[in-house]
PDB file as gemmi writes it, atoms N, CA and C in Angstrom:
CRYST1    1.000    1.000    1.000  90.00  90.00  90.00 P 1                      
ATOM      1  N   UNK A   1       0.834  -1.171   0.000  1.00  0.00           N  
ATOM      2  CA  UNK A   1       0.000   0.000   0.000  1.00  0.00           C  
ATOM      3  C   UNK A   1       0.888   1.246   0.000  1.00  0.00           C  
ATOM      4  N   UNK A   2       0.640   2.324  -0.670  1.00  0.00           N  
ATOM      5  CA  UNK A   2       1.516   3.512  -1.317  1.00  0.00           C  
ATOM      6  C   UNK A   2       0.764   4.600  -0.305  1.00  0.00           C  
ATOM      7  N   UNK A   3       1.765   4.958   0.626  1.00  0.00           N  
ATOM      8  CA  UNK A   3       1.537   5.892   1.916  1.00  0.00           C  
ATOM      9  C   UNK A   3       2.002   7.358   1.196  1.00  0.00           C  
ATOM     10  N   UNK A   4       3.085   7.165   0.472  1.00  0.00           N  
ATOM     11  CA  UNK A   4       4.051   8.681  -0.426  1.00  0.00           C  
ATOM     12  C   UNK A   4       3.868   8.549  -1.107  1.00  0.00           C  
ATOM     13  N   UNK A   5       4.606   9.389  -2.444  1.00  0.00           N  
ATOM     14  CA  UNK A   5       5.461   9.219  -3.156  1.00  0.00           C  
ATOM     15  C   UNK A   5       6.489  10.598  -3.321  1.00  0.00           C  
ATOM     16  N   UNK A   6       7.782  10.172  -3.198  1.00  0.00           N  
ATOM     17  CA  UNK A   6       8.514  11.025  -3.673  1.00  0.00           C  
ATOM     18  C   UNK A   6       9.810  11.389  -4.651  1.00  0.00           C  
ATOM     19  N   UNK A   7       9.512  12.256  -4.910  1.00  0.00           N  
ATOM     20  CA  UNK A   7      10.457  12.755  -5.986  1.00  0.00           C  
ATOM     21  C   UNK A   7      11.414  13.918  -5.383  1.00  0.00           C  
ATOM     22  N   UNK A   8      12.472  12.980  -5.875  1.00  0.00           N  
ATOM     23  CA  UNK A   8      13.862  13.592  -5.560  1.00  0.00           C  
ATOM     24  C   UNK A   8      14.930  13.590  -7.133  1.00  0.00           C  
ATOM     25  N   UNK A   9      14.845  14.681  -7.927  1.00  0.00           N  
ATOM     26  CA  UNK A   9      15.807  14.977  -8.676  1.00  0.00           C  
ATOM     27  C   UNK A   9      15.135  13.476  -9.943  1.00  0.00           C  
ATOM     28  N   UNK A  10      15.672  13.272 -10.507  1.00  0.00           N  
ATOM     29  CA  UNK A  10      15.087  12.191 -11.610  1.00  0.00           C  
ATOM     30  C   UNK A  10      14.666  10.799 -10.924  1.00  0.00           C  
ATOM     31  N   UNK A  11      14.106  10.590  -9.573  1.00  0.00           N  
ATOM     32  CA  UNK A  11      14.028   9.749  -9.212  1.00  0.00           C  
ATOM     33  C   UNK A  11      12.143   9.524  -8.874  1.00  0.00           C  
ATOM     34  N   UNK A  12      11.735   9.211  -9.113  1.00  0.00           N  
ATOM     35  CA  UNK A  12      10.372   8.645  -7.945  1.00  0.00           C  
ATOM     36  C   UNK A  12      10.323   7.541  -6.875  1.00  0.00           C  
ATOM     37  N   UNK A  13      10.129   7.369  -5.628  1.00  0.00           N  
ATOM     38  CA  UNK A  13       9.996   6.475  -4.905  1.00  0.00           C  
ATOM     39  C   UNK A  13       8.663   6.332  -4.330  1.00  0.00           C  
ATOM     40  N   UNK A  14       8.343   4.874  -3.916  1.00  0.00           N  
ATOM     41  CA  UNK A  14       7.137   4.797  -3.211  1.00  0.00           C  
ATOM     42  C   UNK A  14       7.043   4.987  -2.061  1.00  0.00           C  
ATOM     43  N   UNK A  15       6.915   5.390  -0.936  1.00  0.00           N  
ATOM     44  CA  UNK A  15       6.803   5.045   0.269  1.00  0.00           C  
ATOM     45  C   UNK A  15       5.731   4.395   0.867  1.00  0.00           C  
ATOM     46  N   UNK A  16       5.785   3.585   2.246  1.00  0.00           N  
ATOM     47  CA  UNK A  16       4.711   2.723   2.900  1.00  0.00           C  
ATOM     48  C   UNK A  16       4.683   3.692   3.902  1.00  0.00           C  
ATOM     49  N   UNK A  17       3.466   3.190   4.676  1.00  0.00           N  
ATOM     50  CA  UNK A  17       2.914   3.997   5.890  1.00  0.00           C  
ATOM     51  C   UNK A  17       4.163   4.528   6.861  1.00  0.00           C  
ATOM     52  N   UNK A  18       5.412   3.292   6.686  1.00  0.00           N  
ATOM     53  CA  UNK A  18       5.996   4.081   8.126  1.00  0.00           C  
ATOM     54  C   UNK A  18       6.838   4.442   7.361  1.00  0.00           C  
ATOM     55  N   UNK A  19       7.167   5.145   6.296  1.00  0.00           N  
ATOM     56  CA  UNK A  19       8.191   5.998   6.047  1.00  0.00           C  
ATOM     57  C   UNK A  19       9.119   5.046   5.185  1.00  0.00           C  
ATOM     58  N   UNK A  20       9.250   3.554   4.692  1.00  0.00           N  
ATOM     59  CA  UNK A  20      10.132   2.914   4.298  1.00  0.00           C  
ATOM     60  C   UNK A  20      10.249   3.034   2.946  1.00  0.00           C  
ATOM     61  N   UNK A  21      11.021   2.685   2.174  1.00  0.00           N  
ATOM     62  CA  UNK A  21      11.160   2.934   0.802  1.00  0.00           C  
ATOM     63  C   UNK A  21      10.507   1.426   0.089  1.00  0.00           C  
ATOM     64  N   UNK A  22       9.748   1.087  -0.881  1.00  0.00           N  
ATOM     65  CA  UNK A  22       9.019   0.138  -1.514  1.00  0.00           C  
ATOM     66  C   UNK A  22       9.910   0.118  -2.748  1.00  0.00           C  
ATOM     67  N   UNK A  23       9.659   0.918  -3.466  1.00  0.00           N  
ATOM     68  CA  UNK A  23      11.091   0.717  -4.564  1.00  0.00           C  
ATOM     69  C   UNK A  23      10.676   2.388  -5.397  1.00  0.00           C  
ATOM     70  N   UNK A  24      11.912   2.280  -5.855  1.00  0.00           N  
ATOM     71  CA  UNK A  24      12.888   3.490  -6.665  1.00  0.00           C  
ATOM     72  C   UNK A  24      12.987   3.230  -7.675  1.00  0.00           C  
ATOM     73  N   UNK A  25      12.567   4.271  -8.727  1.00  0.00           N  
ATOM     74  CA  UNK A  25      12.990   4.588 -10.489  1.00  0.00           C  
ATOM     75  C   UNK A  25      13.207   5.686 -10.948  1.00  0.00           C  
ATOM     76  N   UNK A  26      13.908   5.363 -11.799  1.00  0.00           N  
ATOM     77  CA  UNK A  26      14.554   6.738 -12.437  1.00  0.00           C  
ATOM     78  C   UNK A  26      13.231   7.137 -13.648  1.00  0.00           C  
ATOM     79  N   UNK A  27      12.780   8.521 -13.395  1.00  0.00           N  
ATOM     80  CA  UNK A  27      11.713   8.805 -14.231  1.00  0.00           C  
ATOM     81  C   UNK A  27      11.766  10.149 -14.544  1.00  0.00           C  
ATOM     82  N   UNK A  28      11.861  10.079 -15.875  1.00  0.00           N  
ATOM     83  CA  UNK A  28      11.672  11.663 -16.826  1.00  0.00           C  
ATOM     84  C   UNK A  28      10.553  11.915 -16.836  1.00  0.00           C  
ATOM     85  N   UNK A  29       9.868  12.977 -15.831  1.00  0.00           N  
ATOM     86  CA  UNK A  29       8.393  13.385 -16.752  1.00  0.00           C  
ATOM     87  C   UNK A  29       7.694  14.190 -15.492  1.00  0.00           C  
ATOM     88  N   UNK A  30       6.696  14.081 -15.340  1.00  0.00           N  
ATOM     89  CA  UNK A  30       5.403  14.862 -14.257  1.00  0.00           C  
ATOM     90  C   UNK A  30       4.576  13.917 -13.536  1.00  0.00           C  
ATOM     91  N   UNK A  31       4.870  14.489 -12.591  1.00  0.00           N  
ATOM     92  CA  UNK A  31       3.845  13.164 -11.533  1.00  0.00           C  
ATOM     93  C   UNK A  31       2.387  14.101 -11.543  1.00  0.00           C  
ATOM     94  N   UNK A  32       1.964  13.338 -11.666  1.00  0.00           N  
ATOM     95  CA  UNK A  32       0.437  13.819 -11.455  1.00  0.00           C  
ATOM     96  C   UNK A  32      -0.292  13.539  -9.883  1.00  0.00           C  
ATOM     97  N   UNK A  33      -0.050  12.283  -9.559  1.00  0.00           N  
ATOM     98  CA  UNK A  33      -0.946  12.255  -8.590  1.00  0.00           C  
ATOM     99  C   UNK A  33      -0.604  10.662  -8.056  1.00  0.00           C  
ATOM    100  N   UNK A  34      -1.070   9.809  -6.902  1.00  0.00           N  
ATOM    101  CA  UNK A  34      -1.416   8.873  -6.520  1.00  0.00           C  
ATOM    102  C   UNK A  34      -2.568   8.690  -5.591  1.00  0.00           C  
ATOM    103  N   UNK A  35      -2.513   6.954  -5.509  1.00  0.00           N  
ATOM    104  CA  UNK A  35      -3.698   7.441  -4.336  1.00  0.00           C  
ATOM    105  C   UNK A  35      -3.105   5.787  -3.630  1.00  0.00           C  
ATOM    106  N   UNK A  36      -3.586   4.738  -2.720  1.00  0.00           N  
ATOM    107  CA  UNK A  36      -3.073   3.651  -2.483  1.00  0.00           C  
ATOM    108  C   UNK A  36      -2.729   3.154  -3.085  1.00  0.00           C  
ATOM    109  N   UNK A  37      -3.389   2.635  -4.166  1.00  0.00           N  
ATOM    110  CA  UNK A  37      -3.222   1.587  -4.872  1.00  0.00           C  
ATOM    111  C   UNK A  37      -2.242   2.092  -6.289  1.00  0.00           C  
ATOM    112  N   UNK A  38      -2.373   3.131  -6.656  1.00  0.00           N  
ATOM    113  CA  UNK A  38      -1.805   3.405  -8.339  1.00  0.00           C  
ATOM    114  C   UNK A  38      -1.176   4.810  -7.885  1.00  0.00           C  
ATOM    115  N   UNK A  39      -0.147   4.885  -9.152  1.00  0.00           N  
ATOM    116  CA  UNK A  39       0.559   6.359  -9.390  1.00  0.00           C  
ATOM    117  C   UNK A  39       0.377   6.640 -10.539  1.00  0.00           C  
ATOM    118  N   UNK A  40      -0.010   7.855 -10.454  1.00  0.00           N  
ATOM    119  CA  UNK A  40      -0.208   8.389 -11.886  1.00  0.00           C  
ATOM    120  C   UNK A  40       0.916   9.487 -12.380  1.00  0.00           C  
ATOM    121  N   UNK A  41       1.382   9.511 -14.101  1.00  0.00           N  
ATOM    122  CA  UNK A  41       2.781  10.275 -14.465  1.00  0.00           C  
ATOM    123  C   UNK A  41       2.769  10.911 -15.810  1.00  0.00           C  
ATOM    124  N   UNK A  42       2.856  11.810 -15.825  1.00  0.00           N  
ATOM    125  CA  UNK A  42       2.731  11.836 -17.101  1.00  0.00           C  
ATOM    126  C   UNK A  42       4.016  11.804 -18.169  1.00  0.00           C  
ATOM    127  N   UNK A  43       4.297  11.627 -19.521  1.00  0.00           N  
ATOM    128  CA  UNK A  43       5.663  11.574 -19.936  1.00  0.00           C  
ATOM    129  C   UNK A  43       5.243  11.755 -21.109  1.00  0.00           C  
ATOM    130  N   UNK A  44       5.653  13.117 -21.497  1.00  0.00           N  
ATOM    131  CA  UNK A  44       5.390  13.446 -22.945  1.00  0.00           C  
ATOM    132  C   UNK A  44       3.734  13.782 -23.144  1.00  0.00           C  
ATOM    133  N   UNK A  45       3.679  13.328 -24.365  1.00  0.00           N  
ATOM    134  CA  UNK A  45       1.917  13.007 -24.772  1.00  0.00           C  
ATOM    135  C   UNK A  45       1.247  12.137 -24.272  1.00  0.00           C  
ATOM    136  N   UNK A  46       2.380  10.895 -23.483  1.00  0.00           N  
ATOM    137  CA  UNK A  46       1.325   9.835 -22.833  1.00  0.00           C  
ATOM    138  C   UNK A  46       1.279   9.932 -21.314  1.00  0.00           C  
ATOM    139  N   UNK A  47       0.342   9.434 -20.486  1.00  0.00           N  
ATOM    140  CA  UNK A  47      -0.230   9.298 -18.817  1.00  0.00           C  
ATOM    141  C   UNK A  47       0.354   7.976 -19.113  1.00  0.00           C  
ATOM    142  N   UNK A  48       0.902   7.593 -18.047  1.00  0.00           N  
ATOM    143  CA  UNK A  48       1.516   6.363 -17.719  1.00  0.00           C  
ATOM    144  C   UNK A  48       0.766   6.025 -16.054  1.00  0.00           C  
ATOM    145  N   UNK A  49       0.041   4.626 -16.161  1.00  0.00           N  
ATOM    146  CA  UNK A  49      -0.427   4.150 -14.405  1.00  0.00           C  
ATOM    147  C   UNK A  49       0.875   3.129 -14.155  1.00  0.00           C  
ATOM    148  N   UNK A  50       1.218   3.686 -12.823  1.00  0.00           N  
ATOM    149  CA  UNK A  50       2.008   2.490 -12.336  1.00  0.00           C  
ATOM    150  C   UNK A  50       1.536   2.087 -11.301  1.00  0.00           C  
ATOM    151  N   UNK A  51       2.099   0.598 -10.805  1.00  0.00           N  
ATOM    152  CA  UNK A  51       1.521   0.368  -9.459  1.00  0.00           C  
ATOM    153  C   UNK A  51       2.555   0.200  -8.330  1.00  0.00           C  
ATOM    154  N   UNK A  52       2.037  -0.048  -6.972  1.00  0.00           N  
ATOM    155  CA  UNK A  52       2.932   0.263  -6.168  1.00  0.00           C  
ATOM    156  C   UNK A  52       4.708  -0.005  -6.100  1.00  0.00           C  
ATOM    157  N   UNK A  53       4.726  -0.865  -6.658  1.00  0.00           N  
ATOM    158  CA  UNK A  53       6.216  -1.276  -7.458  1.00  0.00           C  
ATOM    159  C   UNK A  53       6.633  -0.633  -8.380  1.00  0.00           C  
ATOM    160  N   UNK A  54       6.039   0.750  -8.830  1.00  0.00           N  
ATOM    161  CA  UNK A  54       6.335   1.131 -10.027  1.00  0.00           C  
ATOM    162  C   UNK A  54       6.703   0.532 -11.545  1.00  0.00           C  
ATOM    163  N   UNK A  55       5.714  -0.677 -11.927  1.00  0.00           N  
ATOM    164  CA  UNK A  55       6.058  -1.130 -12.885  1.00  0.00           C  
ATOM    165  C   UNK A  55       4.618  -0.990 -13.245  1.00  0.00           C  
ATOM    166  N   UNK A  56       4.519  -0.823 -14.758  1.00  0.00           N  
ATOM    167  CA  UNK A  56       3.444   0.075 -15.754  1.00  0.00           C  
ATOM    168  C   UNK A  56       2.375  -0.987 -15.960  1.00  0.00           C  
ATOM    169  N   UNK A  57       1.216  -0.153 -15.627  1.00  0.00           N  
ATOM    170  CA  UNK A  57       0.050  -0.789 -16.026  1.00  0.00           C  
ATOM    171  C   UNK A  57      -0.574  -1.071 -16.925  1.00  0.00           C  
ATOM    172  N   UNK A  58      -0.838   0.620 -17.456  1.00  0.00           N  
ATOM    173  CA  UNK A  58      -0.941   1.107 -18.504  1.00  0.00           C  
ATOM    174  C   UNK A  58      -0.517   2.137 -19.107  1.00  0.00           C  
ATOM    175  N   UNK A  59      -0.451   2.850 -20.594  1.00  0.00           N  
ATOM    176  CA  UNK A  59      -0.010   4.112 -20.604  1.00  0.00           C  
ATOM    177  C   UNK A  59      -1.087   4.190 -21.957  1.00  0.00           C  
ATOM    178  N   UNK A  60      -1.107   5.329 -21.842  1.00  0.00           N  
ATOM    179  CA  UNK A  60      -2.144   5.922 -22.925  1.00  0.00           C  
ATOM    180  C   UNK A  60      -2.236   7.271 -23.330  1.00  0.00           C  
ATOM    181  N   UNK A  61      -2.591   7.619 -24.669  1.00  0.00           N  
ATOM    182  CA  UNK A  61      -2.321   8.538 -25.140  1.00  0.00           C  
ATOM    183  C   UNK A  61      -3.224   9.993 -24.354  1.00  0.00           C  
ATOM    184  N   UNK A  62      -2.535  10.878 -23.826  1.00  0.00           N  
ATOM    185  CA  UNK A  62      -3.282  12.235 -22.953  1.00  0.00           C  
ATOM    186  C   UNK A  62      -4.295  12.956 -24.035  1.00  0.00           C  
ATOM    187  N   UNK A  63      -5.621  12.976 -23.606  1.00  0.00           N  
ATOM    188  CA  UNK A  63      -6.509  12.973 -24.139  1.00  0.00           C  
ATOM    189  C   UNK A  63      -7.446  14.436 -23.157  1.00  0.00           C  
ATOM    190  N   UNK A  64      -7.038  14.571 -22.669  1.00  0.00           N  
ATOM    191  CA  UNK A  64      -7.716  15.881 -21.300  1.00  0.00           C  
ATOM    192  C   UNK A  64      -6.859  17.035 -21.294  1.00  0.00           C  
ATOM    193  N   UNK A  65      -7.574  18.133 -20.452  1.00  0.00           N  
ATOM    194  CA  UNK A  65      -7.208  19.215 -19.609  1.00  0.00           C  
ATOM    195  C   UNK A  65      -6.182  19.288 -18.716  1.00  0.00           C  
ATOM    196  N   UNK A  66      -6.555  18.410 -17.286  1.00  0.00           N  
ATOM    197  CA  UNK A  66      -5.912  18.706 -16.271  1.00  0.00           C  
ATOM    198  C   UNK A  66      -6.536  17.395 -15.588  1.00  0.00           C  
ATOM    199  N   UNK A  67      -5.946  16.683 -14.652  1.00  0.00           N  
ATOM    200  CA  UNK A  67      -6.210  15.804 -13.461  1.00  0.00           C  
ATOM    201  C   UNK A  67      -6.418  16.058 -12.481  1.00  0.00           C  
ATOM    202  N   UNK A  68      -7.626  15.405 -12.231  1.00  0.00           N  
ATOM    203  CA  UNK A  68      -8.634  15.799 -10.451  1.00  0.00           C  
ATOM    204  C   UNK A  68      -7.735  15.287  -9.773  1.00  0.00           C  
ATOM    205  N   UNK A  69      -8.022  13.958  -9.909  1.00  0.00           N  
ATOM    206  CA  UNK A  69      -7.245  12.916  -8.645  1.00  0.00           C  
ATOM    207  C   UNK A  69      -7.252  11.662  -8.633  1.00  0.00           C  
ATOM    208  N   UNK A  70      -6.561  10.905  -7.749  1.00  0.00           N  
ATOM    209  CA  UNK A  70      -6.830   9.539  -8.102  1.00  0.00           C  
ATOM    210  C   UNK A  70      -7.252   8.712  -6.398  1.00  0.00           C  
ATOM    211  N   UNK A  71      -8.181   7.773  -6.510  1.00  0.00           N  
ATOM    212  CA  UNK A  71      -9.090   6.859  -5.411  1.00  0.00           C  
ATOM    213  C   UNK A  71      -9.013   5.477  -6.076  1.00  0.00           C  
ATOM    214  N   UNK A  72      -8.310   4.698  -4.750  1.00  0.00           N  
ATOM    215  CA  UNK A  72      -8.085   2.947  -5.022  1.00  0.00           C  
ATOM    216  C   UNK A  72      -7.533   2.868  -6.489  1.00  0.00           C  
ATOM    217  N   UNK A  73      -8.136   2.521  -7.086  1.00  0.00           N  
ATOM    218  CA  UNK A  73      -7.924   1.969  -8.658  1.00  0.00           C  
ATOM    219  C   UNK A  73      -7.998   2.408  -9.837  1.00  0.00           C  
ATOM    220  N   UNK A  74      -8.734   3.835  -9.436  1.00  0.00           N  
ATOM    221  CA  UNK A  74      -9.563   4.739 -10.177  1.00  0.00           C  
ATOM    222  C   UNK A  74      -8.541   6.147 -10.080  1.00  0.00           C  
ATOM    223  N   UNK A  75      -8.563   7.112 -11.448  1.00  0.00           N  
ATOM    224  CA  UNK A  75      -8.300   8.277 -11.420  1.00  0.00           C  
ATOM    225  C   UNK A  75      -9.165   9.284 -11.888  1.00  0.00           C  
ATOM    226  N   UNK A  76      -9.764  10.644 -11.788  1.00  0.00           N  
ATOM    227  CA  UNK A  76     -10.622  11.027 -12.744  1.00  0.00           C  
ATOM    228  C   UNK A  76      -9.463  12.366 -13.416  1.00  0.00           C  
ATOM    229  N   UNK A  77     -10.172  12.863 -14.236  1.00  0.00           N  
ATOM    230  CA  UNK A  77      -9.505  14.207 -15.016  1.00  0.00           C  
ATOM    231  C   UNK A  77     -10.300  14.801 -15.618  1.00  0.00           C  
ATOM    232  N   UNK A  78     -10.165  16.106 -16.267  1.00  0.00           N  
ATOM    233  CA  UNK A  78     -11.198  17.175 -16.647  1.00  0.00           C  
ATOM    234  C   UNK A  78     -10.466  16.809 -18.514  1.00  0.00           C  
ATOM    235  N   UNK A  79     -12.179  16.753 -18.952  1.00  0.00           N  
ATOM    236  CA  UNK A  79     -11.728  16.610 -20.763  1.00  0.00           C  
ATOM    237  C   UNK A  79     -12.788  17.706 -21.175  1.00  0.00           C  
ATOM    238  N   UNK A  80     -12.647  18.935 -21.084  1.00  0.00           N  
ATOM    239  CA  UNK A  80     -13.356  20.265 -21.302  1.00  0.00           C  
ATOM    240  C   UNK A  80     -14.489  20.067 -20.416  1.00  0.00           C  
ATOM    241  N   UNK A  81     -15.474  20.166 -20.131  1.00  0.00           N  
ATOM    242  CA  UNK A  81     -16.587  20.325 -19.551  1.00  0.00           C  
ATOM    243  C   UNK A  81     -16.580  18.849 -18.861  1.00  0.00           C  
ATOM    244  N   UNK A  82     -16.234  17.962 -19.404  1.00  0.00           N  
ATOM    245  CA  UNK A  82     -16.565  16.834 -18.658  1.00  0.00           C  
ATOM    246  C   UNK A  82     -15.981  16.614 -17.562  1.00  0.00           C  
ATOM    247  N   UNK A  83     -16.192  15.634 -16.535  1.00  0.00           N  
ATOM    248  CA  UNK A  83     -15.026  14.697 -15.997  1.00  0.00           C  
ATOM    249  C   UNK A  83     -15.282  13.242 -15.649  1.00  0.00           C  
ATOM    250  N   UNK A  84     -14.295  12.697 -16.007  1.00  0.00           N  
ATOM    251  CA  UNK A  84     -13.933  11.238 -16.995  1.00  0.00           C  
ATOM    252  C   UNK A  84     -13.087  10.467 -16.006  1.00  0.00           C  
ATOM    253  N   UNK A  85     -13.834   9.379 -15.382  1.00  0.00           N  
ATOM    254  CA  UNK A  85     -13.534   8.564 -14.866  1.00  0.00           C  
ATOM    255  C   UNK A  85     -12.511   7.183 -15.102  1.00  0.00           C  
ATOM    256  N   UNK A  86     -11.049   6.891 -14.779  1.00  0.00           N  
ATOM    257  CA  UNK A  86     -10.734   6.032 -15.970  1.00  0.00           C  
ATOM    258  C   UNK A  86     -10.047   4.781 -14.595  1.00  0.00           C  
ATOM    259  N   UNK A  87      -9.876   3.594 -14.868  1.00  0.00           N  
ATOM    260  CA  UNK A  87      -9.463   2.477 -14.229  1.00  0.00           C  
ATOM    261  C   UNK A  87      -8.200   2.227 -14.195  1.00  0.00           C  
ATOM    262  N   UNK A  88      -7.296   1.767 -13.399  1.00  0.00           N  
ATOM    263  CA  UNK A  88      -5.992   1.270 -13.663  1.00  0.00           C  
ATOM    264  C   UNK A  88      -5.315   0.954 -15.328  1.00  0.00           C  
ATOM    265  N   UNK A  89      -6.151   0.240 -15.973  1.00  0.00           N  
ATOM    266  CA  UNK A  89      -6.096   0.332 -17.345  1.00  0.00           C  
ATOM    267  C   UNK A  89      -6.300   0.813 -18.192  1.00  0.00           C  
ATOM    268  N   UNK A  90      -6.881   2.272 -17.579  1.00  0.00           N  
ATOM    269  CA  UNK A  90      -6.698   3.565 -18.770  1.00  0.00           C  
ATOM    270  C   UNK A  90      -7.842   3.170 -19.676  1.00  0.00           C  
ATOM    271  N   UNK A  91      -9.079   2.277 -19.140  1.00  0.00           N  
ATOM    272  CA  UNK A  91     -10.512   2.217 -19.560  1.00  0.00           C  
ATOM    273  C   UNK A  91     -11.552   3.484 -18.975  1.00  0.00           C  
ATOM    274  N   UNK A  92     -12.086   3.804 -19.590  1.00  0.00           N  
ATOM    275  CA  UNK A  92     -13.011   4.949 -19.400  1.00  0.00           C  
ATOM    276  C   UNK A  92     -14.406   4.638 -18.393  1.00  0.00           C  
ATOM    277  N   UNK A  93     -14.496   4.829 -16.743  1.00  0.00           N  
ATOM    278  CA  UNK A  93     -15.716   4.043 -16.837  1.00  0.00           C  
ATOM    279  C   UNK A  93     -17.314   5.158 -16.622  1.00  0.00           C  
ATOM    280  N   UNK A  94     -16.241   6.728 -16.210  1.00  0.00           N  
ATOM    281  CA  UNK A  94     -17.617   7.236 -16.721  1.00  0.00           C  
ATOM    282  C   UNK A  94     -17.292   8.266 -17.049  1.00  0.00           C  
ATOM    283  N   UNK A  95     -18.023   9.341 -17.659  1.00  0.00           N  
ATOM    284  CA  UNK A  95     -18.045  10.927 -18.114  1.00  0.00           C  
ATOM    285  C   UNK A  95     -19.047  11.404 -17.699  1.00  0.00           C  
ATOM    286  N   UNK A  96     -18.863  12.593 -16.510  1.00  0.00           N  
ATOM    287  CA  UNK A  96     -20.536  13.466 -16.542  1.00  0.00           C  
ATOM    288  C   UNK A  96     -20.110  14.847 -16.651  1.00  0.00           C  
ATOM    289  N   UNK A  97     -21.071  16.052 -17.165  1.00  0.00           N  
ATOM    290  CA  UNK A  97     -20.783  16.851 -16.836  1.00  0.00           C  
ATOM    291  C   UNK A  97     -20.512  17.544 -15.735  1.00  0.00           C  
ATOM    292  N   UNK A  98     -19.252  18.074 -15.961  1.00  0.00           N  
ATOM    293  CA  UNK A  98     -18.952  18.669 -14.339  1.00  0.00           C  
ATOM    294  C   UNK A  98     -19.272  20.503 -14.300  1.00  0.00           C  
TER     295      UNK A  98                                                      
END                                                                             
């Protein structure tokens, strides 16, 4: 379970509840967000999900505005008026107007 995450210089790490390190990667790009279960990054044109090990879930082509946030498994983000609910696998599971 993903208590941190931090970024130090080209690095991201996970942290657990008491402060320990889960594992370390070297990553070019923009963190967006996490939540327990997933990290979200962006790199370039694509959002990349990783999971607590930092190894890739999914990545998919950036298709939005800006990112709300991310809960368990789930992240949402703003795609003009909408906001768009998407799964660890970068499946869409809802859009309402926001």
């Amino acid at each position: 379970m993903i208590a941190r995450v931090g970024i130090k210089g080209n690095y991201i790490e996970t942290l657990d509840e008491k402060g320990k390190r889960i594992k370390r990667a070297v990553f070019q790009g923009e963190f967006l967000g996490n939540s327990s279960e997933i990290v979200v990054l962006q790199k370039g044109n694509y959002t990349e999900v990783l999971d607590e090990n930092l190894k890739r879930l999914s990545r998919f082509v950036n298709d939005f505005d800006r990112f709300l946030g991310a809960s368990g498994e789930t992240f949402s983000v703003q795609d003009g008026n909408y906001a768009e609910t998407y799964d660890k696998k970068g499946k869409r599971i809802s859009r309402k107007v926001a």
